[in-house]
C-alpha positions as CSV (number, residue, x, y, z in Angstrom):
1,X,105.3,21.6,0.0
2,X,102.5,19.4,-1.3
3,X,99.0,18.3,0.8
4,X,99.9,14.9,2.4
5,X,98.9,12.1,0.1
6,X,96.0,11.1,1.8
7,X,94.5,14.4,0.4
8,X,94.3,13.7,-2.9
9,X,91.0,12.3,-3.5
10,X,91.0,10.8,-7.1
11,X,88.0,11.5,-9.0
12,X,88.3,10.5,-12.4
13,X,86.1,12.8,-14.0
14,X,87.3,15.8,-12.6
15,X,91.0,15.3,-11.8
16,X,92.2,13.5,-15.1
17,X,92.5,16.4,-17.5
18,X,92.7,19.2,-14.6
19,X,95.4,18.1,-12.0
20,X,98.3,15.7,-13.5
21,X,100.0,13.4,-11.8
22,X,102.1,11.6,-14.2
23,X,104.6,8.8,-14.2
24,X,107.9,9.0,-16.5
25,X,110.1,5.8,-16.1
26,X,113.5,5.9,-17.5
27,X,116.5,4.2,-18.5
28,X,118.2,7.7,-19.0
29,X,117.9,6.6,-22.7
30,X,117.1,9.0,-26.1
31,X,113.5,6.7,-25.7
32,X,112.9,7.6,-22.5
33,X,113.5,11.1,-22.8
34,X,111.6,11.6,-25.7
35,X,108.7,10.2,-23.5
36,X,109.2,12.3,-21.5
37,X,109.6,15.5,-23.5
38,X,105.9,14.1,-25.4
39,X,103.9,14.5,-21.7
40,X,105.8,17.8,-21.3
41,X,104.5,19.3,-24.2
42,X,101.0,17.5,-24.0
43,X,100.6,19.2,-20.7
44,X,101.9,22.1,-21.1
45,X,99.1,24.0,-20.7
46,X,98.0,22.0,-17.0
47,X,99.2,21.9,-13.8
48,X,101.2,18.6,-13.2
49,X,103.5,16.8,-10.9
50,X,106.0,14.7,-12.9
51,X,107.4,11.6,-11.2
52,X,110.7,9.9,-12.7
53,X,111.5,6.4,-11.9
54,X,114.6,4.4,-12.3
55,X,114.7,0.7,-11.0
56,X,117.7,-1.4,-10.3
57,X,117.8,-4.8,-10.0
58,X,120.5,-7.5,-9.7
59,X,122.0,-8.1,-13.0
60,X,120.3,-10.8,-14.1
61,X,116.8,-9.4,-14.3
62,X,116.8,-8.0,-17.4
63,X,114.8,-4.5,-18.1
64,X,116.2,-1.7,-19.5
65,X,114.2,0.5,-17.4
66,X,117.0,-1.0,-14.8
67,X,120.3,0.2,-14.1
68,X,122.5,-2.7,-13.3
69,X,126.5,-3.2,-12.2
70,X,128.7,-6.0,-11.9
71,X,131.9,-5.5,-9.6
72,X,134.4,-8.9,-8.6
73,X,131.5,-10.9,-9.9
74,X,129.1,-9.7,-7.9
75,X,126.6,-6.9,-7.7
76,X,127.8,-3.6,-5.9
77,X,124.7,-2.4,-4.8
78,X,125.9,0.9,-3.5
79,X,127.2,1.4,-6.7
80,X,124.4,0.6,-9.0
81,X,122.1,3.1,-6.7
82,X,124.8,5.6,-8.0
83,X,124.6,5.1,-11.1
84,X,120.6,5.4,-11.1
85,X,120.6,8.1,-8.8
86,X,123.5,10.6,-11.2
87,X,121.1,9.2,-14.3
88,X,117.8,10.8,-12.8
89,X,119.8,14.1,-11.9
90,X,121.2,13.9,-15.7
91,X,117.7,13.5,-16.8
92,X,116.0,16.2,-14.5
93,X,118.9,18.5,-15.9
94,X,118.0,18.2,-19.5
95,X,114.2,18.5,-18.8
96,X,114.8,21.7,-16.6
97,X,117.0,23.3,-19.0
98,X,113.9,23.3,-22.1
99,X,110.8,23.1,-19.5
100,X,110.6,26.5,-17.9
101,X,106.9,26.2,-17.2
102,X,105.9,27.0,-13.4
103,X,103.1,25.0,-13.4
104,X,105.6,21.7,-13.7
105,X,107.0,20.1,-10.8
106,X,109.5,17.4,-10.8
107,X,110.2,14.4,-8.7
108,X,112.7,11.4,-8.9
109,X,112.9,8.1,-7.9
110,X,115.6,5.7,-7.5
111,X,114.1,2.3,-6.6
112,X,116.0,-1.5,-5.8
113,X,113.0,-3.1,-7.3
114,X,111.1,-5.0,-10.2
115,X,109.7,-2.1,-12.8
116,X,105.9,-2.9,-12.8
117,X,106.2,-3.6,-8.5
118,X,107.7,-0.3,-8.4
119,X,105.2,1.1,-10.6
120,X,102.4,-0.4,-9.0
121,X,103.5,1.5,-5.6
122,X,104.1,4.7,-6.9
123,X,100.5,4.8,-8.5
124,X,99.2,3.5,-5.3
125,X,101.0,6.3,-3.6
126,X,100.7,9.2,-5.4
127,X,97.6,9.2,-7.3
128,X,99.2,8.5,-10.5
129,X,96.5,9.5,-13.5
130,X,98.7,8.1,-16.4
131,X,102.4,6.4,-17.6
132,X,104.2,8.0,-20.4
133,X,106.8,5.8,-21.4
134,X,109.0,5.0,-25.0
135,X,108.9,2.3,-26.5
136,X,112.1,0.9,-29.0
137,X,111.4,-0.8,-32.6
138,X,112.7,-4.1,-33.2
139,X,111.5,-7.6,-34.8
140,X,108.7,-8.6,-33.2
141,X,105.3,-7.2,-32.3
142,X,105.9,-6.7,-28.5
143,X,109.0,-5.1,-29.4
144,X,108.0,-3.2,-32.5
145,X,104.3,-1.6,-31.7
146,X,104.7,-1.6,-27.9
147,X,108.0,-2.5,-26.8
148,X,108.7,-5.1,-24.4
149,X,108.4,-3.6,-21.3
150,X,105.3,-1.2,-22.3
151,X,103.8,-4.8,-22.7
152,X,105.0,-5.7,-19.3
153,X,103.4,-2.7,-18.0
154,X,99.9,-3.1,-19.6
155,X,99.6,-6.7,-18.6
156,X,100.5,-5.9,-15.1
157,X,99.3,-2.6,-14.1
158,X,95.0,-2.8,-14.2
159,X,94.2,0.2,-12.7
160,X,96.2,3.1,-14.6
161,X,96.3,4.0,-18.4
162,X,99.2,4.0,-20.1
163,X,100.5,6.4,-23.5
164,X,103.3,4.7,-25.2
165,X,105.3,7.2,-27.3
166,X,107.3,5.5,-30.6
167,X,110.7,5.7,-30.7
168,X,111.7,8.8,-32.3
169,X,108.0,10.5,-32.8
170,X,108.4,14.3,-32.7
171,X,105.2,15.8,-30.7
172,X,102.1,16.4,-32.5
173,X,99.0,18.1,-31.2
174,X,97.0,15.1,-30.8
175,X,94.2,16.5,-33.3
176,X,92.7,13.4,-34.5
177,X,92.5,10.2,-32.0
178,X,91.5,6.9,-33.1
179,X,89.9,4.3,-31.2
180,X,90.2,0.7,-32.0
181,X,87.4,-2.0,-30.9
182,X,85.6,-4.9,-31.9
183,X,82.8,-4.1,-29.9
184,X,82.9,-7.8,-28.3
185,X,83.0,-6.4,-24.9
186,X,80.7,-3.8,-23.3
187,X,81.3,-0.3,-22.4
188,X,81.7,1.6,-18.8
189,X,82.0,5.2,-18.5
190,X,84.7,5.2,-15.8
191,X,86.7,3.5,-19.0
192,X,85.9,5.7,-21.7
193,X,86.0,9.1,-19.5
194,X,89.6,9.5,-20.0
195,X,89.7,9.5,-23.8
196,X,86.6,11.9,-24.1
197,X,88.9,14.2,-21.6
198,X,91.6,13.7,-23.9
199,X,89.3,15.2,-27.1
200,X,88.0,17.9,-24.7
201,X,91.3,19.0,-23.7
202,X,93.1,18.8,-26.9
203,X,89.9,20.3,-29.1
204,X,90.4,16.7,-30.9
205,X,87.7,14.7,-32.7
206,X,87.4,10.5,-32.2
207,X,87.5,8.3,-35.2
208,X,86.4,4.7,-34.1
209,X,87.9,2.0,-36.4
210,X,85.8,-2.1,-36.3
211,X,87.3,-4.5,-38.8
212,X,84.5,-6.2,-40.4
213,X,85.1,-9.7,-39.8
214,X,82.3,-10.9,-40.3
215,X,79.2,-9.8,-42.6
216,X,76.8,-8.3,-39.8
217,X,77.7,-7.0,-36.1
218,X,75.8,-9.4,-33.7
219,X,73.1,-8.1,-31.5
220,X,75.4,-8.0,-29.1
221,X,78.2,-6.1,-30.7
222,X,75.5,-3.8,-32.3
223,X,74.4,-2.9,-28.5
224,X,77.5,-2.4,-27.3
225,X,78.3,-0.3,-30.8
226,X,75.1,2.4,-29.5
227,X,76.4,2.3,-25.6
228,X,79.7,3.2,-27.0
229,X,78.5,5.8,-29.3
230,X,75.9,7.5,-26.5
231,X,78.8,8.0,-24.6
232,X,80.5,9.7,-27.0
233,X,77.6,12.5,-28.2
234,X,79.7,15.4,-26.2
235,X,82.8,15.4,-28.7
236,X,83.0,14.9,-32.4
237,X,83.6,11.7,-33.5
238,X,83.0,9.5,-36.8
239,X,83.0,5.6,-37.1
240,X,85.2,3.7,-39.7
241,X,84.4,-0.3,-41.1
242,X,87.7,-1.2,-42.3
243,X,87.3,-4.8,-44.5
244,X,89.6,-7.3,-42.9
245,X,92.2,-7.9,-45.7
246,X,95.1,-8.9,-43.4
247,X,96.4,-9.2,-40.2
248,X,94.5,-7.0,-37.8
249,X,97.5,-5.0,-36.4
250,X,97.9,-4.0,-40.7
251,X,94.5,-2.9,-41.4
252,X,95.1,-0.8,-38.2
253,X,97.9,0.8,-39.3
254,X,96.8,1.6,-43.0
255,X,93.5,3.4,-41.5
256,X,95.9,5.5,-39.0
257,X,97.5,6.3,-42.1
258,X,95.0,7.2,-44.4
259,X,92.9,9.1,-41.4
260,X,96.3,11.0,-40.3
261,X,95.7,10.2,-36.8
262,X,97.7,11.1,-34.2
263,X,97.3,8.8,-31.7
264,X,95.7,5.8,-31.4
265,X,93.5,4.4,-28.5
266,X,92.4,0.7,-27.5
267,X,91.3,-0.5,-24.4
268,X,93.1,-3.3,-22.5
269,X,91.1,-6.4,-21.8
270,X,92.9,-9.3,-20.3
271,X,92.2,-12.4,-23.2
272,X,90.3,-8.8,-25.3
273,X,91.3,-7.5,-28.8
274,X,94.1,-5.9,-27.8
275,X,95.8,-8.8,-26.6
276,X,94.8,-10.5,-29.3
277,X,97.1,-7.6,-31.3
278,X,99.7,-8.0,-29.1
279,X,99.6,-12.0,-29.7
280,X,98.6,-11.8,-33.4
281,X,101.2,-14.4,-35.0
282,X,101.0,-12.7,-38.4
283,X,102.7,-9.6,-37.1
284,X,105.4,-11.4,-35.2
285,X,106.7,-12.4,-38.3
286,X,106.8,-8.8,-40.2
287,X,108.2,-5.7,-39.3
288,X,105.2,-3.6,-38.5
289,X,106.2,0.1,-37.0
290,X,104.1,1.9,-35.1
291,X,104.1,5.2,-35.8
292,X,101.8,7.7,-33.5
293,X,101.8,7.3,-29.7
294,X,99.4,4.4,-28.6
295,X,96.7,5.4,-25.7
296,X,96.1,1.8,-24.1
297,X,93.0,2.3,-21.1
298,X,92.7,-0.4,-18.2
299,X,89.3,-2.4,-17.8
């Protein structure tokens, strides 16, 4: 039996790398549970409570984190909440069958409900600390770097970070995290505390990455530059000027590759440089792969 809810005080710089509370959703999909198998492994050495989530939704809302069923023309709604229901107990076998660790708990939930709404409750509720979900390759940006719905998620939820794991990336020890910024916007602690937990945890080391866009920083950027770098003195960590030669989201990629990072962080700012990425037109138009899981920490 757990505490009731309302016991769970959430401190962010105590409880983030030390009790995990951690949000999987699903779509019972190879994706999904490779998400899912990336947190297990991650945390395999903390104490966590693991919360699956599969929505369902009448047919034509379209997620595939949503089990859906036509019958006669018409949803069967006992019948969809069947399906998800068997899926999460398909799932929770496979997990329990390679994840004999007794500090992991398991929980599932079957939900008649928008993803991010559902989402949005459950962190509310149970003093979620962070998403892990999969993301899928395809054409486009939104599909290709983040996937559609991880986009959905990190325009929607503001108050929960979110690790998006490619689509068929085999765990790494995250060893080497890089951090992506312009350093147009300023710095909080409660923000960055969650990455330098990350590079305390995993005995990791930060590489920041600023594409020189112009000749100079501005004052401004150059302050926020030193805030951001104070707050980092406690872990190893090394700045990068990458020149801008193309489109952002490719000078990104080509210093995760030549660094050998294994995951990459960015903080979300709503009309910041990350939407910026996600908007870039240049990358909508090439097939850009993503290739280490993407860290992306709320404002």
């Amino acid at each position: 039996m757990f505490p009731p809810r309302d016991t769970y005080i959430f401190t962010l710089s105590y409880y983030y790398f030390c009790m995990k509370r951690i949000l999987l959703p699903t779509d019972f999909s190879f994706n999904s549970l490779n998400a899912a198998n990336y947190a297990i492994e991650l945390f395999k050495e903390e104490v966590c409570d693991f919360f699956l989530v599969n929505t369902y939704t009448p047919s034509f809302v379209h997620s595939r984190f949503m089990a859906s069923a036509v019958y006669g023309g018409g949803m069967v709604e006992d019948n969809v909440q069947s399906r998800s229901q068997e899926g999460l107990s398909r799932v929770l076998e496979q997990i329990n069958g390679k994840d004999n660790n007794p500090n992991h708990h398991f929980t599932s939930i079957s939900s008649f409900n928008l993803l991010t709404e559902e989402l949005k409750d459950i962190i509310e509720n149970e003093q979620i600390d962070l998403i892990v979900t999969g993301t899928k390759g395809a054409s486009g940006f939104e599909e290709v770097f983040l996937g559609s719905n991880t986009v959905r998620m990190i325009k929607s939820i503001r108050d929960c970070p979110i690790l998006a794991i490619p689509e068929n990336y085999k765990f790494t020890e995250s060893k080497k995290i890089g951090f992506a910024t312009d350093f147009k916007r300023n710095f909080s602690a409660e923000v960055i505390e969650p990455l330098i937990n990350l590079v305390k945890y995993k005995d990791a080391s930060i590489d920041i990455v600023h594409i020189n866009e112009q000749e100079q920083l501005s004052k401004y950027q150059e302050s926020n530059k030193d805030i951001l770098l104070e707050y980092l003195q406690a872990v190893p960590h090394s700045l990068h000027e990458m020149p801008y030669f193309a489109s952002k989201t490719d000078v990104i990629k080509l210093f995760v590759e030549e660094t050998n990072i294994n995951l990459l962080a960015m903080i979300y700012y709503r009309h910041g440089y990350l939407e910026e990425l996600v908007r870039e037109p240049v990358v909508k138009r090439m097939a850009f792969h993503s290739e280490v899981p993407i860290l992306v920490l709320p404002d």
